[in-house]
C-alpha positions as CSV (number, residue, x, y, z in Angstrom):
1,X,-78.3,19.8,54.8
2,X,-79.5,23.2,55.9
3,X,-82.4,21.4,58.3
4,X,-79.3,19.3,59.8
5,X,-77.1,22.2,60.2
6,X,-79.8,24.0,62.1
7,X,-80.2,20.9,64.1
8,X,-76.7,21.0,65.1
9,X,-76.7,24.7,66.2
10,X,-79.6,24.3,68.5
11,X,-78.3,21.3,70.2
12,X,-75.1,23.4,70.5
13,X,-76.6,26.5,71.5
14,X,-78.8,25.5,74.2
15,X,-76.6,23.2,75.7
16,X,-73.0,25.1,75.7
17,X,-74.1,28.9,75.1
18,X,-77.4,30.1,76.7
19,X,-77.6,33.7,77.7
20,X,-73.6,34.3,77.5
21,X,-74.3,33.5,73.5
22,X,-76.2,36.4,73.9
23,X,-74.6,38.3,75.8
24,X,-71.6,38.1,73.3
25,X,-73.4,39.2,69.9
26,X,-74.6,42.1,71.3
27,X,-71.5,44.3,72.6
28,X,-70.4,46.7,69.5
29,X,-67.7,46.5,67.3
30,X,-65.5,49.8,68.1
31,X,-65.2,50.1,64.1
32,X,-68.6,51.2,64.4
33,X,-69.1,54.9,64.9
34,X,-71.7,55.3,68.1
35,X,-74.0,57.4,66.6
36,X,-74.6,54.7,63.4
37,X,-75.6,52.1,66.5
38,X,-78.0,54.2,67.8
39,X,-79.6,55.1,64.3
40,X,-79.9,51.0,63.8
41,X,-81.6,50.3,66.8
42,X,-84.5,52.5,66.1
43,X,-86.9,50.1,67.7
44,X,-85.8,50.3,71.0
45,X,-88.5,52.2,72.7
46,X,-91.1,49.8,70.9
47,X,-93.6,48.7,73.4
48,X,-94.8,45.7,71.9
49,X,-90.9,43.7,70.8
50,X,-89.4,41.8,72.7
51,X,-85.5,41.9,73.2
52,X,-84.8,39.5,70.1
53,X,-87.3,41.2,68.2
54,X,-85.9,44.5,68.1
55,X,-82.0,43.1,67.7
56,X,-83.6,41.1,64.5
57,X,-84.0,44.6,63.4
58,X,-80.9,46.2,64.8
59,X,-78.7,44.0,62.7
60,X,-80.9,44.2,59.6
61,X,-80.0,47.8,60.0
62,X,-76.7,47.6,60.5
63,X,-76.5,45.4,57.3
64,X,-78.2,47.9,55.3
65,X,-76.2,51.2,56.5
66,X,-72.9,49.7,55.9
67,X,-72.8,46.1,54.2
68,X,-69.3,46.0,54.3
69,X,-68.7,47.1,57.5
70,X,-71.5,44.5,58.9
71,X,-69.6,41.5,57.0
72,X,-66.2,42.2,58.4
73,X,-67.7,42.6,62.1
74,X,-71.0,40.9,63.2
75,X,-71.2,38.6,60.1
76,X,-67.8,37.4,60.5
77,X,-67.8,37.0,64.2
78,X,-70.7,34.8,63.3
79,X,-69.4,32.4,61.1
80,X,-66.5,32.1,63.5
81,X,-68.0,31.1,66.3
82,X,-71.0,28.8,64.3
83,X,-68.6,27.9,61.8
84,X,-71.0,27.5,58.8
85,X,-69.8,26.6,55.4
86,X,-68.5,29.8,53.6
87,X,-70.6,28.4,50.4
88,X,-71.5,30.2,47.2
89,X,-74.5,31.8,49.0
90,X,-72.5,33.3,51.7
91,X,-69.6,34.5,49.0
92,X,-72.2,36.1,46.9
93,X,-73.5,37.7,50.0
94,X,-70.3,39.5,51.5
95,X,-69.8,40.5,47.6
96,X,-73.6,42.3,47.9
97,X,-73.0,43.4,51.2
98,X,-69.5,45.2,49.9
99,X,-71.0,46.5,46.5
100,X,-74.8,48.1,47.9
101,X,-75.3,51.4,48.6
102,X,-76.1,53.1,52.5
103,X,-79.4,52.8,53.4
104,X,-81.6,54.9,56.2
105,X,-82.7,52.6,58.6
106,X,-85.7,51.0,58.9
107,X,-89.0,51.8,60.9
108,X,-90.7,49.9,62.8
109,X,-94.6,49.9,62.4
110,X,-97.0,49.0,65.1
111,X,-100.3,47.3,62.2
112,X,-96.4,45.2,60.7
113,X,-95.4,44.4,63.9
114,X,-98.5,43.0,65.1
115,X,-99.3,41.0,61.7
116,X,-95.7,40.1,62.2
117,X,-96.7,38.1,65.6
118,X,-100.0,37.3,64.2
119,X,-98.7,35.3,61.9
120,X,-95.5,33.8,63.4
121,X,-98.3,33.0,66.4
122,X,-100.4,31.1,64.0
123,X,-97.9,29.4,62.4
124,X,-96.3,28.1,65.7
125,X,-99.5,26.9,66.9
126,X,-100.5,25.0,64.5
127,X,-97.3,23.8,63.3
128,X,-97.4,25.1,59.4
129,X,-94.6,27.1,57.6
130,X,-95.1,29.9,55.1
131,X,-97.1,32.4,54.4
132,X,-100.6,31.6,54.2
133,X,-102.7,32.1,57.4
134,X,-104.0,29.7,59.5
135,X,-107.9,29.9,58.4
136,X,-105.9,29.5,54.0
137,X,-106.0,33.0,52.9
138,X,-103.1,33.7,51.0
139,X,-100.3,36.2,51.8
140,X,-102.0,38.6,49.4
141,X,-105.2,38.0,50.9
142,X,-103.2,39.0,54.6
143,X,-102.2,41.9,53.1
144,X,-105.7,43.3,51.8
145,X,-106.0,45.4,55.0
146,X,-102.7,47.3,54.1
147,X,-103.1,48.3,50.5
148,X,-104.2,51.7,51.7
149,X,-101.1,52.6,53.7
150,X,-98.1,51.0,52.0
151,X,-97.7,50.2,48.3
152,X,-95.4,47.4,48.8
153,X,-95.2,44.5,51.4
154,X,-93.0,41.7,51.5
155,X,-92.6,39.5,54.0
156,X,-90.0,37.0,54.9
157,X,-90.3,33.1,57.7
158,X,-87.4,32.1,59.7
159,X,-87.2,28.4,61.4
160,X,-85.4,27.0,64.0
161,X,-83.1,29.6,65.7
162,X,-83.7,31.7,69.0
163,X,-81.4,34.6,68.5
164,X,-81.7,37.6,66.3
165,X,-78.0,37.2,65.0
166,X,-78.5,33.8,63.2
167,X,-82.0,34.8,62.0
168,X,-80.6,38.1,60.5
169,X,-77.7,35.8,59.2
170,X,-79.7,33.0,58.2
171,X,-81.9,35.2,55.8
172,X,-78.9,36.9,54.3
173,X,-77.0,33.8,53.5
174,X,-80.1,32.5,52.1
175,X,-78.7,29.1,51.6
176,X,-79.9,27.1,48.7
177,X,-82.3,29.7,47.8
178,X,-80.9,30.5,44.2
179,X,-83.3,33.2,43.8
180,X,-81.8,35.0,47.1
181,X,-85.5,36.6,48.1
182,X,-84.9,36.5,51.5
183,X,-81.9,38.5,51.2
184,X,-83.1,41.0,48.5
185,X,-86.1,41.7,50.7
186,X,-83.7,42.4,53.8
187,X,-81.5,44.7,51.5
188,X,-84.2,46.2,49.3
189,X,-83.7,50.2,49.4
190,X,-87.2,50.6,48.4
191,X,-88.8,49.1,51.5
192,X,-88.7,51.6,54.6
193,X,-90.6,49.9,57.2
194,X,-90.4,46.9,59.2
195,X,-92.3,44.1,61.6
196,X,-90.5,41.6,63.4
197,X,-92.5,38.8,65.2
198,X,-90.7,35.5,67.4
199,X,-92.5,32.8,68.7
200,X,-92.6,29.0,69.7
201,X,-92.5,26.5,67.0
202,X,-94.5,23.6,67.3
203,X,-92.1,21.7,64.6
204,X,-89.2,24.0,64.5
205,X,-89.3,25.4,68.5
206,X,-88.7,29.0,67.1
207,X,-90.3,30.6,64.1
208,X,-90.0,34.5,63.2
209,X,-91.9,36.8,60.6
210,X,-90.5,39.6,59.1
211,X,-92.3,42.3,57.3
212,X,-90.9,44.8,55.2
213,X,-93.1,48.0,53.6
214,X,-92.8,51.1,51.9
């Protein structure tokens, strides 16, 4: 059901919206004070992101500073417009949203952000979802290199959609994943830092990695 949903959207998206879709999810809500947007958009002067890239971690942001605040704005203006069910998974996630405490935001990384495209690289290429590499080392295997820096990694796949809204959105809502890792990764206090990688899909056109550290 999920798979034909996404279907749908993409169909939808490319053919009706394009860049004005965009263009739309990114102007600010004036409920949100000025100073919290710039604090979420901590990588903007990230070299290596591209635009999408660094709005997948703006809205994770916003999401973490003020859960409530992001369901009754950019979540909700969301769901409007893509008009997804409003299932268990996404009533269990405005409840989580409303109940979790403010969070710093998160920051980015360069060695996260470039496993981040590593991996989203390899697993367009070759067509593959998850989170083992191309060449079958396993995601703890990946993560060998980083055990001297961070004490915690997690890591989180996206398929199918272009935009950082409905990637941010689609990990939160975390449909039909009963044990909600995607979105307790996202919303994890404990995890400080962040990679974000977005590329072409053999299978799925779009695929996107996201990182997460402390």
């Amino acid at each position: 059901m999920v798979s034909y949903l996404k279907s749908i959207f993409l169909i939808l998206f490319f053919a009706c919206f394009g860049q004005q879709y965009f263009a739309q999810k990114i102007t600010p809500f004036s409920s949100w004070d000025a100073h919290d947007l710039r604090k979420a958009n901590s990588a903007k002067d990230s070299k290596d992101l591209s635009f999408q890239e660094k709005k997948v971690i703006f809205y994770i942001n916003l999401a973490r500073m003020d859960g409530e605040l992001f369901s009754k704005t950019y979540l909700k203006d969301y769901m409007d417009d893509v008009r997804i069910p409003k299932n268990k998974y996404y009533r269990s996630l405005i409840t989580m949203l409303k109940e979790q405490e403010t969070m710093e935001p998160l920051e980015p990384k360069d060695d996260l952000i470039a496993e981040a495209i590593k991996h989203s690289k390899e697993m367009g290429r070759t067509g593959k979802k998850g989170h083992r590499s191309s060449d079958s080392k396993s995601f703890a295997e990946r993560m060998e290199k980083f055990k001297s820096d961070y004490n915690k990694i997690k890591e989180s796949n996206q398929y199918g959609f272009p935009d950082a809204l409905s990637i941010v959105v689609d990990l939160l809502i975390d449909d039909d994943q009963e044990s909600l890792r995607h979105r307790k990764m996202l919303l994890d206090a404990e995890l400080k830092y962040i990679g974000v990688g977005i590329r072409n899909h053999k299978k799925f056109r779009i695929n996107t990695s996201v990182l997460l550290a402390n």
